[in-house]
DRENRO-237932 format. One record per residue (C-alpha): residue number from 0; residue in one letter; x, y, z. Coordinates in Angstrom, 3 decimals, m for minus. Layout:
<r NUM, "A", <X, Y, Z>>;
...
end
This chain:
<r 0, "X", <94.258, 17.523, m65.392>>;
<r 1, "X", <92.468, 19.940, m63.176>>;
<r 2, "X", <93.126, 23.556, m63.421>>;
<r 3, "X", <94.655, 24.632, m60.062>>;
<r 4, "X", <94.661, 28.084, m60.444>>;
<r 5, "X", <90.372, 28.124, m60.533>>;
<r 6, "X", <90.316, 25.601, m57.911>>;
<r 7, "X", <92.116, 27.538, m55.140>>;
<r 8, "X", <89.592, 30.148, m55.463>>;
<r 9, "X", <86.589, 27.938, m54.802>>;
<r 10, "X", <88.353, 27.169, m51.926>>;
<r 11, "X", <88.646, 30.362, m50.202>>;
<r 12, "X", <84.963, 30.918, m51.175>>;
<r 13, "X", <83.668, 27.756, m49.291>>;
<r 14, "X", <86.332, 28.433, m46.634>>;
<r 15, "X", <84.439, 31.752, m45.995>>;
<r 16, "X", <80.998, 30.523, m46.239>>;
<r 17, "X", <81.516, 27.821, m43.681>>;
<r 18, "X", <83.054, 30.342, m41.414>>;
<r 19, "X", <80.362, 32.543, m41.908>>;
<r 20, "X", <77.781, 30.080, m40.616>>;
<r 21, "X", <79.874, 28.775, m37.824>>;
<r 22, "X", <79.961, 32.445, m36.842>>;
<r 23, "X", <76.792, 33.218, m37.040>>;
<r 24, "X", <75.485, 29.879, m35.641>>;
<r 25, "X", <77.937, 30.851, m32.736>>;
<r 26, "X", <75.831, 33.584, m31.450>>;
<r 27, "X", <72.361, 32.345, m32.578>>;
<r 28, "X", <73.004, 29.146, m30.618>>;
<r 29, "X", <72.637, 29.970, m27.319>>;
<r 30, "X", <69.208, 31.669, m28.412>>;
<r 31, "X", <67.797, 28.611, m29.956>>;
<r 32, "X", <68.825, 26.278, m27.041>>;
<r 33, "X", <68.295, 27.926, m24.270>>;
<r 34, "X", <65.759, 26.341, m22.110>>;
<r 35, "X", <62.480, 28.558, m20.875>>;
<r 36, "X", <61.284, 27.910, m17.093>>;
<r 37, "X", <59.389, 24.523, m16.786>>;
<r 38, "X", <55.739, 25.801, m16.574>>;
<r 39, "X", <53.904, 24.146, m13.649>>;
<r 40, "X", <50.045, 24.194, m12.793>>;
<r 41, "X", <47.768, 24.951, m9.768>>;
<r 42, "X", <44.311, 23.078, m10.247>>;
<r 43, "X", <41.149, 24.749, m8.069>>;
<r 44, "X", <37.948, 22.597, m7.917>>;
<r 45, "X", <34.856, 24.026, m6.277>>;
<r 46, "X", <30.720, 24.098, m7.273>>;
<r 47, "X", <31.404, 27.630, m9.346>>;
<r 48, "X", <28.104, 28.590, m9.570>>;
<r 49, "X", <27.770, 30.075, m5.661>>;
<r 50, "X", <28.924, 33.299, m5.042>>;
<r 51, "X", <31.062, 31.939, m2.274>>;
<r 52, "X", <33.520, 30.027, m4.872>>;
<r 53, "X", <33.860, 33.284, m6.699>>;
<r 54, "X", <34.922, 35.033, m3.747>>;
<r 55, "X", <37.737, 32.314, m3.120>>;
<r 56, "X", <38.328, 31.825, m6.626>>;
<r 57, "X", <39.129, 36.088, m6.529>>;
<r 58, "X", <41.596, 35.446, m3.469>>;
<r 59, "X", <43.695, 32.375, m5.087>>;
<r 60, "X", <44.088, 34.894, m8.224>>;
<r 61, "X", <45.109, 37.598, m5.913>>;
<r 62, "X", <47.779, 35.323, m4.505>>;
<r 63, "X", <48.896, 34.501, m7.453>>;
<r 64, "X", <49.635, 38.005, m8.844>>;
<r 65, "X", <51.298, 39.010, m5.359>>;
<r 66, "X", <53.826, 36.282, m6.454>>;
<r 67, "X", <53.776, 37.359, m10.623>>;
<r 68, "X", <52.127, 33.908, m11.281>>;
<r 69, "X", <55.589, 32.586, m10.607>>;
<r 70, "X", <57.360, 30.185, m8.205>>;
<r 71, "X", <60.565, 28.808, m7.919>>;
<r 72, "X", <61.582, 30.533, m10.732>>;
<r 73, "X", <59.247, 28.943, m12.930>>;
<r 74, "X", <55.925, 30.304, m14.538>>;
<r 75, "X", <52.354, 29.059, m12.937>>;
<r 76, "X", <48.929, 28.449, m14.677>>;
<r 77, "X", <46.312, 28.183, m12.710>>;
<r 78, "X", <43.398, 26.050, m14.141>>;
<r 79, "X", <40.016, 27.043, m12.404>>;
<r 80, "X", <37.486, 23.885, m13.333>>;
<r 81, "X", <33.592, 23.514, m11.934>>;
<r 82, "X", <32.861, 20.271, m9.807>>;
<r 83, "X", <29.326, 21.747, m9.280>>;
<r 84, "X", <25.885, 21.276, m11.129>>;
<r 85, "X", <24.073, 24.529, m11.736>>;
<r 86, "X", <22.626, 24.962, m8.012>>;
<r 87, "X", <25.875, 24.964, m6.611>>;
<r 88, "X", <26.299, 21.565, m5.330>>;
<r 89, "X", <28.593, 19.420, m6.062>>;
<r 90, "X", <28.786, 16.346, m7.531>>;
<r 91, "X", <30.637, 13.177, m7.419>>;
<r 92, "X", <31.312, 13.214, m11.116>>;
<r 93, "X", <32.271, 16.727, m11.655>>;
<r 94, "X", <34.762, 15.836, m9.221>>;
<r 95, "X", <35.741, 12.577, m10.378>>;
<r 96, "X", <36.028, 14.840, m14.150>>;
<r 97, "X", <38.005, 17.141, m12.195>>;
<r 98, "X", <40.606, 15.076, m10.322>>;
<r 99, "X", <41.375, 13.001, m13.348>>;
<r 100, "X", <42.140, 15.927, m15.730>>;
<r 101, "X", <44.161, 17.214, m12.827>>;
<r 102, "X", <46.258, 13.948, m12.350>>;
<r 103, "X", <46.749, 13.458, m15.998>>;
<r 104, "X", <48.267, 16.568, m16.347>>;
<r 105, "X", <52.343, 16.301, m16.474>>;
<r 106, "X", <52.653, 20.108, m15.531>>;
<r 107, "X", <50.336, 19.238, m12.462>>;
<r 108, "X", <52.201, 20.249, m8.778>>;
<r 109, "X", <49.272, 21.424, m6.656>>;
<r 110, "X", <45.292, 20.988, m6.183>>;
<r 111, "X", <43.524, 23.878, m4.665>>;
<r 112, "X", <40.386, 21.923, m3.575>>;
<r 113, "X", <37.737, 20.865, m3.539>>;
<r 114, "X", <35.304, 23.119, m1.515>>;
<r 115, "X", <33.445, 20.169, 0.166>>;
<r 116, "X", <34.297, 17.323, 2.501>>;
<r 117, "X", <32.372, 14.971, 0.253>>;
<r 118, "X", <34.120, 15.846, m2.762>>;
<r 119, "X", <37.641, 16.060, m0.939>>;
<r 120, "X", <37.001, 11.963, m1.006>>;
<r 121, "X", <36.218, 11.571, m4.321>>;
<r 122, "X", <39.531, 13.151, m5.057>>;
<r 123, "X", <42.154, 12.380, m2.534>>;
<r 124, "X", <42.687, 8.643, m3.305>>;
<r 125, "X", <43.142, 10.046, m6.995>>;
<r 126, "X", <45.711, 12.707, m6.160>>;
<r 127, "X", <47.682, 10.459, m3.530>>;
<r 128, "X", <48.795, 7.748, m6.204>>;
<r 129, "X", <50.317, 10.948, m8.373>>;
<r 130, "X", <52.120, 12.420, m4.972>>;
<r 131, "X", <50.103, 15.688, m5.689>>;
<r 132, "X", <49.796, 18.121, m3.262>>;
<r 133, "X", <46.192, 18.797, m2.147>>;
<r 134, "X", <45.371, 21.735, m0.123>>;
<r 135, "X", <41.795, 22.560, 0.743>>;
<r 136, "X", <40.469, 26.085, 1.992>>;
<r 137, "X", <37.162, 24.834, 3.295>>;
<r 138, "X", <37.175, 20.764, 3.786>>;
<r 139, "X", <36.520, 20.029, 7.331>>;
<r 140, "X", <35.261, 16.555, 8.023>>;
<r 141, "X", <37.911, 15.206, 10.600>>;
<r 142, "X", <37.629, 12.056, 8.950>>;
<r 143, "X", <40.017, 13.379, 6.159>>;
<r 144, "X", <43.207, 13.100, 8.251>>;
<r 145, "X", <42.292, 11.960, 11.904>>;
<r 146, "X", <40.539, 8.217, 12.648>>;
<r 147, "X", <38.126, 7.735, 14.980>>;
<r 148, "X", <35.373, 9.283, 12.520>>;
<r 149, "X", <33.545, 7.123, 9.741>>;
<r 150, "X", <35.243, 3.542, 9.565>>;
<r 151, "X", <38.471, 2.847, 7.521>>;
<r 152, "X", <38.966, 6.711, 7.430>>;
<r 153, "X", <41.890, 8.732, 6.845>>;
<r 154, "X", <43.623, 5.441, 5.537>>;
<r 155, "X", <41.390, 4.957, 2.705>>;
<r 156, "X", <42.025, 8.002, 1.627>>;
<r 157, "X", <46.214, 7.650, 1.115>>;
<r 158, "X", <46.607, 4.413, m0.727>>;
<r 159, "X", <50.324, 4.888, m1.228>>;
<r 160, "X", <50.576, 4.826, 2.771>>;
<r 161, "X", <51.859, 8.401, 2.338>>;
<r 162, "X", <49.545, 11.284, 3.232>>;
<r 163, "X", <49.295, 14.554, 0.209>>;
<r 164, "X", <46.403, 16.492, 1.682>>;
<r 165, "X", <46.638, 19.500, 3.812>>;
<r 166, "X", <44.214, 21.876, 5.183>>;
<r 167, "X", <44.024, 25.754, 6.190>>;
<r 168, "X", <40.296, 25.273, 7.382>>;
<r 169, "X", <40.199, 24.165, 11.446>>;
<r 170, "X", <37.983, 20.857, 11.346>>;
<r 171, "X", <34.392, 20.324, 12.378>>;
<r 172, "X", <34.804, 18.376, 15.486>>;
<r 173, "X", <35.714, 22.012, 16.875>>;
<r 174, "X", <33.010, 23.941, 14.886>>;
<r 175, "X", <29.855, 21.193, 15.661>>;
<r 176, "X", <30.709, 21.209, 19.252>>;
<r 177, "X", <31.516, 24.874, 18.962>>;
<r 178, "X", <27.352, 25.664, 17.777>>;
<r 179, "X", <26.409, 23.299, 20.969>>;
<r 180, "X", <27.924, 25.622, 23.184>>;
<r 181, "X", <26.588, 28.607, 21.418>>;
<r 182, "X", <23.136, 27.774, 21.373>>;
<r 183, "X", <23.081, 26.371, 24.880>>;
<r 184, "X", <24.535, 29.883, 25.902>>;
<r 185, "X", <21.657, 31.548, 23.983>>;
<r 186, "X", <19.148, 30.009, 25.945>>;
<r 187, "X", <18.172, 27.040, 23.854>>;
<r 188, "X", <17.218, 23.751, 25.063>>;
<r 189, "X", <15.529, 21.608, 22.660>>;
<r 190, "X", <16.708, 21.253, 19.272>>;
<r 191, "X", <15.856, 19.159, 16.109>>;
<r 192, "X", <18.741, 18.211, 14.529>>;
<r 193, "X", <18.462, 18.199, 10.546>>;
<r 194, "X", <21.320, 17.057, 7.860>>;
<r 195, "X", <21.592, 17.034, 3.955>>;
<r 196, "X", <22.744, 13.317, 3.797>>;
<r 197, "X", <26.201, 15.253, 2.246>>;
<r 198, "X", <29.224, 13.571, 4.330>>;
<r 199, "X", <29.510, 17.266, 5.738>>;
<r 200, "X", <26.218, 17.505, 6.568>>;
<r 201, "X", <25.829, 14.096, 8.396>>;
<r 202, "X", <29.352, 14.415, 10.323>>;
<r 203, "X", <28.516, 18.027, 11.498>>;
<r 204, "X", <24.717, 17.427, 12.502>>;
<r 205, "X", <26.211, 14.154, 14.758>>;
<r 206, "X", <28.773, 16.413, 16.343>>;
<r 207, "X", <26.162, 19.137, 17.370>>;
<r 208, "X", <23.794, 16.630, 18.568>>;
<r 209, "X", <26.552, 14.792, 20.600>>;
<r 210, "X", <27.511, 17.575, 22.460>>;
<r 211, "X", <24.198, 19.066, 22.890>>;
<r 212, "X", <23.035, 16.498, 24.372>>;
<r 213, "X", <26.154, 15.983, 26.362>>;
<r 214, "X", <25.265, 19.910, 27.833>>;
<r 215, "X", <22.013, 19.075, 28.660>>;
<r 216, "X", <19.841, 19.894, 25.600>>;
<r 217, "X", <17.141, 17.690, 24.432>>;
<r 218, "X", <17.251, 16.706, 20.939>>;
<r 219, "X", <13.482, 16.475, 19.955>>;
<r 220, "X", <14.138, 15.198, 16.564>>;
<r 221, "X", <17.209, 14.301, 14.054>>;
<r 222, "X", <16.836, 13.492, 10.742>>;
<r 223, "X", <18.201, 13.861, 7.118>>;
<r 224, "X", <16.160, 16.379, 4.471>>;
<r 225, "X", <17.052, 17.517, 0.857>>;
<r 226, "X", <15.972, 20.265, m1.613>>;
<r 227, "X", <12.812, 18.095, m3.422>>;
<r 228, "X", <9.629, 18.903, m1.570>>;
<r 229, "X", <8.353, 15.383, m1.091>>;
<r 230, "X", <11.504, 15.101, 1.346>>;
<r 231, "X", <11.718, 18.291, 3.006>>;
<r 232, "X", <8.023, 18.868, 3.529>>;
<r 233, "X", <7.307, 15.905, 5.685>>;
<r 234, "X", <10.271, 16.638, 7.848>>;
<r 235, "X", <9.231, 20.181, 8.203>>;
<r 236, "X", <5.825, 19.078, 9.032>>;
<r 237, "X", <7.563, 17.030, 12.042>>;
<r 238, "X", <10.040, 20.110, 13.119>>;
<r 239, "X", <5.958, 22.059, 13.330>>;
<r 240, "X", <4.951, 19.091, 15.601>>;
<r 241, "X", <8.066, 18.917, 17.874>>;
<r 242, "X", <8.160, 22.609, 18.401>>;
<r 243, "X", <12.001, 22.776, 19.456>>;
<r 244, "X", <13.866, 25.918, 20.670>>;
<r 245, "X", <15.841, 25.813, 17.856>>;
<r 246, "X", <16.374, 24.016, 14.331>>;
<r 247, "X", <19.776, 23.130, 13.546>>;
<r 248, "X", <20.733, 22.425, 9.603>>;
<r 249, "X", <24.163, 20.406, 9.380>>;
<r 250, "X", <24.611, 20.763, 5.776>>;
<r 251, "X", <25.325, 23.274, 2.559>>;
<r 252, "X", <23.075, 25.643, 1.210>>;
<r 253, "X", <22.335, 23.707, m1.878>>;
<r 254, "X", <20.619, 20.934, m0.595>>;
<r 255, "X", <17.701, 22.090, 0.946>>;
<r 256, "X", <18.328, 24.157, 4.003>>;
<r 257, "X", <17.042, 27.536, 2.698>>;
<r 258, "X", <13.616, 25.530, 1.285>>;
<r 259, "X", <13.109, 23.977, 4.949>>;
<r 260, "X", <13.740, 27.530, 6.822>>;
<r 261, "X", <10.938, 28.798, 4.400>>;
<r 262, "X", <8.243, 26.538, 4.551>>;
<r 263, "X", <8.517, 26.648, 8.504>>;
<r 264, "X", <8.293, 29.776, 8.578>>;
<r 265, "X", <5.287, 29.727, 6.228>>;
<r 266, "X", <3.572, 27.551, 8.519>>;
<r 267, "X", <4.360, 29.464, 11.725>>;
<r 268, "X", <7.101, 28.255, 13.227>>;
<r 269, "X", <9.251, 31.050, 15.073>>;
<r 270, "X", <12.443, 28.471, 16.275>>;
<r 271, "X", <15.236, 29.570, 15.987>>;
<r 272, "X", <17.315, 28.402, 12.977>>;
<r 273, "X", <21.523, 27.850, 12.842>>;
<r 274, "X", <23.773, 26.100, 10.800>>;
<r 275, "X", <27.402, 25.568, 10.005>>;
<r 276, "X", <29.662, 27.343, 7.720>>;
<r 277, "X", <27.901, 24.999, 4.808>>;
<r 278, "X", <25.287, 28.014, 5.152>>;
<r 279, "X", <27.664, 30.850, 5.732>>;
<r 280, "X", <27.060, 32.640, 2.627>>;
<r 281, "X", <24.794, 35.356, 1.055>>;
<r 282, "X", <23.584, 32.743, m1.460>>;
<r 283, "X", <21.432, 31.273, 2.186>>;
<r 284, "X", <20.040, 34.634, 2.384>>;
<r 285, "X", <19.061, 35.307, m0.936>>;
<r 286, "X", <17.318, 31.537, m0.935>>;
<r 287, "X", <15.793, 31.844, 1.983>>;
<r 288, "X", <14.772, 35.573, 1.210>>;
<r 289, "X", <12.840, 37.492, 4.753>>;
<r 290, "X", <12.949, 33.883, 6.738>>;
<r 291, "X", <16.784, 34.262, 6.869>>;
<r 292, "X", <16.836, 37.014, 9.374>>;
<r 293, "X", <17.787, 36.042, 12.623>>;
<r 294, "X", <19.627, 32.731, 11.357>>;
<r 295, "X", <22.576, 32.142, 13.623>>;
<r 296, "X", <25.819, 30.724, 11.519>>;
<r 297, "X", <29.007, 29.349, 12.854>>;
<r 298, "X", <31.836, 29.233, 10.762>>;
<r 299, "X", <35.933, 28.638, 10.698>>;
<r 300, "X", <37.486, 31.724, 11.349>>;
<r 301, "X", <35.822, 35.070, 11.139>>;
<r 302, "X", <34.927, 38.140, 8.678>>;
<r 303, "X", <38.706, 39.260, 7.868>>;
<r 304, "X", <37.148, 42.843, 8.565>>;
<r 305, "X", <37.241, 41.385, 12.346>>;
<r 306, "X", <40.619, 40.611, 12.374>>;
<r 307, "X", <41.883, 43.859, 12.709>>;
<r 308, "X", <45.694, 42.531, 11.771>>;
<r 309, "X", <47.825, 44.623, 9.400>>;
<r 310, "X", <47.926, 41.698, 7.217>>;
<r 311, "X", <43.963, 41.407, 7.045>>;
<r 312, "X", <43.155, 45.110, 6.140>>;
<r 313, "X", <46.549, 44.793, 3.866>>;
<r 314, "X", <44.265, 41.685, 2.114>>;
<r 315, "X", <40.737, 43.354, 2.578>>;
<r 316, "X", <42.223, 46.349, 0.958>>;
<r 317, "X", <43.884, 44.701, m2.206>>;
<r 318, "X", <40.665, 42.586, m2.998>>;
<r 319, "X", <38.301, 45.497, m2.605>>;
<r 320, "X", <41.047, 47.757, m5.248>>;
<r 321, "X", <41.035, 44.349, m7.512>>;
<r 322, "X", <37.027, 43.102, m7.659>>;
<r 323, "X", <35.305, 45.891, m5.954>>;
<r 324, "X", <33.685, 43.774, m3.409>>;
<r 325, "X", <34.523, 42.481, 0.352>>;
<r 326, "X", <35.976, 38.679, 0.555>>;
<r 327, "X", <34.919, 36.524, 2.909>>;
<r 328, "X", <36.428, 33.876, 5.365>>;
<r 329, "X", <37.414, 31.466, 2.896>>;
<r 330, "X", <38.497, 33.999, 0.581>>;
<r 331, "X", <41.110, 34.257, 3.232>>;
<r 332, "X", <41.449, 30.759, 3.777>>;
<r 333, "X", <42.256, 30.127, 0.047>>;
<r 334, "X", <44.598, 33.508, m0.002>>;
<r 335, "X", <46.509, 31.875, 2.476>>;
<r 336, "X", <47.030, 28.300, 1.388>>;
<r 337, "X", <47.995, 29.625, m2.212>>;
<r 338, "X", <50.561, 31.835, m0.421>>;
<r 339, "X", <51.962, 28.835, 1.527>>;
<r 340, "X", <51.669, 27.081, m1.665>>;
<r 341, "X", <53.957, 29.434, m3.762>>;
<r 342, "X", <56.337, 30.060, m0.462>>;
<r 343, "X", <56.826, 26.505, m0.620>>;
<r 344, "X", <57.650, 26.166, m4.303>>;
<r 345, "X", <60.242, 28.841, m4.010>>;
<r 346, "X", <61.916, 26.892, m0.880>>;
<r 347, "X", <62.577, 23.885, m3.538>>;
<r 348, "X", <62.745, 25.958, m6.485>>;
<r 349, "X", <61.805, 22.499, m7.942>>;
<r 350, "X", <59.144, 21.055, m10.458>>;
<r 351, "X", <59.253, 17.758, m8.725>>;
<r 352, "X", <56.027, 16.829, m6.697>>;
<r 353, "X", <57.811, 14.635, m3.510>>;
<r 354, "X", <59.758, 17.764, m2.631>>;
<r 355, "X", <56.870, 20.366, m2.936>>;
<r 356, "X", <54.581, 17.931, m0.784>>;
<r 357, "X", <57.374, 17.639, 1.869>>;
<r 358, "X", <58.355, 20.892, 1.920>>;
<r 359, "X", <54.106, 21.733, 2.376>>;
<r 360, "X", <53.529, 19.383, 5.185>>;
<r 361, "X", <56.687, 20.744, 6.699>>;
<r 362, "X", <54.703, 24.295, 6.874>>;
<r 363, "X", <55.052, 25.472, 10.606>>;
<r 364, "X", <55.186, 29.338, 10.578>>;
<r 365, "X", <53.155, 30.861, 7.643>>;
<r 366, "X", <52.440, 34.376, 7.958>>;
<r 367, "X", <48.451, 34.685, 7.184>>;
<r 368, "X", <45.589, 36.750, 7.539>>;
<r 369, "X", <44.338, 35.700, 10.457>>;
<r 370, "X", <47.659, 35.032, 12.000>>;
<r 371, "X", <51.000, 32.949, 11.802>>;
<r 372, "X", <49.999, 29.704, 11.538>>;
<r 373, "X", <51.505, 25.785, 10.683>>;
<r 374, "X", <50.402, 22.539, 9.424>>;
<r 375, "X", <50.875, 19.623, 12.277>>;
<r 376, "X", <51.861, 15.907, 11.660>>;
<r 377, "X", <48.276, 15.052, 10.233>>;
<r 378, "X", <48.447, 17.767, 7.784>>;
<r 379, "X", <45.743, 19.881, 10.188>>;
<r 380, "X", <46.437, 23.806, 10.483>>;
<r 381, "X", <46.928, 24.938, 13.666>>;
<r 382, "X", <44.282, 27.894, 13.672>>;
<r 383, "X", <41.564, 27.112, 15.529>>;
<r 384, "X", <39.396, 29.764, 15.577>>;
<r 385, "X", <35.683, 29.609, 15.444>>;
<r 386, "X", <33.536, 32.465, 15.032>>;
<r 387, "X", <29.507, 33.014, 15.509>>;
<r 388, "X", <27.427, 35.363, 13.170>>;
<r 389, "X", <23.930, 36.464, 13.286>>;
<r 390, "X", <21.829, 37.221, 10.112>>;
<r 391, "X", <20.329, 40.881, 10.251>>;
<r 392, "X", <18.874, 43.081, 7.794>>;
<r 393, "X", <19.911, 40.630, 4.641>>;
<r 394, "X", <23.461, 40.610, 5.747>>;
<r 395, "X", <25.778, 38.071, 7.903>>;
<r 396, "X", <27.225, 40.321, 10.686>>;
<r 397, "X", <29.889, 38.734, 12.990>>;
<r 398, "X", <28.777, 38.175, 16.496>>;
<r 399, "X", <31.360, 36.682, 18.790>>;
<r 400, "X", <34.112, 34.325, 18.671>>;
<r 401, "X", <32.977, 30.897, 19.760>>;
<r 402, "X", <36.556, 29.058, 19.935>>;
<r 403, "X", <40.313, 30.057, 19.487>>;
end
């Protein structure tokens, strides 16, 4: 027979030590369940070896720390990746690399990107069939979200039927017709009309050539070039022949356009030489070295020193403090559509992608640098604003607003 008197003590004994560890799981419960903030990531693509990408690489981080890398209550990572090759072009398979880490990433909610019309193709189709947000500071080939361009386009670029990409950047049909104007003002009337054979390139260079020829210019030549010799050289030798007013270079600085200014120069041409915001960068100048002064640039929007907004010098101010260095236009542009970004994400105060893209396209009255602006039913910002700058002394300096 068991000896009850031992056997009551045991009892209180493991009474107490399962109380004690109910207790004390009591209070350490709550720690070890409670959930932290789902994490969520911002992707940027853009050729990172220009200067340029750097500057609007800065301006994303800067709108990220305004917020506390956080949004809708939930921690961001931003994930800066290189769709570039080491001249600073880009490449259809560093963005194809890009777009599919991007789209295979679970924590994935927004693509800041890419830089380049081109590469904004590559990428698109990708991001649509995830329902990721894509917002680009500096993709401007109509094509992307209005028809009537390049056959087939925007659809082919939303296979789900329902469009994901946005844009802060105005598009080119304003900014090609935009440099017509400008150099027909300046006096110019025959051009030769040069492009990269980038989508950019060719879509811009057609625009200027339509409506400089719809003004009354005469297009002397038109033709596509790129940075190996045995291609620019004999075009160059044809620009010496034609002896236009003016050279005009629809394309990015990486593929050729600083080369071409150079040897024409070399061989005694004095036309004039302007491009689009594809050249709008001090990586042009330092190319093209002495036979960049006097290059007339158009670009979307304008030096943020020119805006003379509270907001602007507020954002000029905060950049300079953080990197020491001016930003430029799409510095701004990519402040801006982070911003709307994060603004967005703290309207749904939601991980899920379907609400963050509705509530992005729904966008109307942003507060930016350049002023309050809103995304329309294409996904097209409603700043228009074209400026004109004018190479002098190594250095772009604004010139005159072209188009608002």
């Amino acid at each position: 027979m068991q000896n009850t008197t031992s056997f009551v003590p045991r009892i209180i004994v493991v009474l107490f030590l399962i109380a004690t560890i109910v207790a004390s799981s009591w209070y350490a419960y709550p720690l070890l369940t409670k959930e932290e903030p789902s994490a969520i990531t911002f992707y940027y693509s853009g050729p990172l070896s220009l200067d340029s990408t750097e500057l609007s690489v800065n301006s994303v981080k800067l709108a990220l720390e305004k917020h506390h890398y956080s949004a809708g209550g939930m921690p961001v990572k931003l994930v800066v990746l290189d769709d570039g090759d080491k001249t600073g072009a880009w490449t259809e398979h560093g963005e194809q690399r890009v777009v599919n880490i991007a789209a295979t990433d679970p924590t994935t909610v927004a693509y800041i990107g890419p830089l380049n019309s081109g590469a904004a193709k590559i990428s698109m189709p990708v991001l649509n069939k995830q329902g990721i947000v894509q917002i680009s500071p500096s993709a401007t080939w109509p094509g992307l979200t209005k028809s009537g361009f390049l056959p087939g386009e925007p659809g082919i670029f939303y296979p789900t039927g329902i469009p994901h990409f946005v844009r802060v950047a105005a598009t080119d049909d304003l900014q090609g017709p935009s440099g017509a104007q400008w150099a027909h003002e300046l006096g110019f009337t025959s051009v030769y009309v040069v492009n990269d054979k980038d989508p950019y390139g060719v879509g811009i260079a057609d625009l200027f050539q339509h409506e400089a020829e719809r003004i009354g210019m005469s297009v002397v030549g038109s033709e596509s070039v790129s940075p190996e010799s045995a291609v620019y050289v004999p075009v160059a030798a044809r620009i010496l022949a034609a002896k236009p007013d003016l050279v005009y270079y629809g394309g990015l600085t990486a593929d050729g356009g600083p080369e071409l200014l150079k040897y024409i120069r070399e061989h005694g041409s004095q036309a004039a030489f302007m491009g689009p915001d594809g050249i709008f960068e001090q990586e042009f100048i330092s190319k093209a070295g002495t036979s960049s002064e006097g290059v007339y640039m158009t670009a979307i929007g304008a030096p943020p020193e020119e805006v003379k907004t509270p907001t602007a010098e507020a954002f000029i101010q905060t950049y300079k403090n953080k990197f020491h260095a001016s930003p430029d236009v799409f510095g701004a542009l990519a402040y801006d559509a982070t911003n709307a970004l994060l603004d967005a994400i703290d309207r749904v105060h939601s991980n899920d992608r379907a609400a963050i893209l509705h509530e992005v396209k729904n966008i109307h009255k942003q507060p930016g640098v350049f002023a309050t602006w809103g995304f329309d039913e294409r996904g097209d910002t409603s700043l228009t604003l074209i400026s004109g700058s004018i190479v002098k002394r190594g250095n772009i300096l604004f010139e005159k607003v072209l188009s608002k």
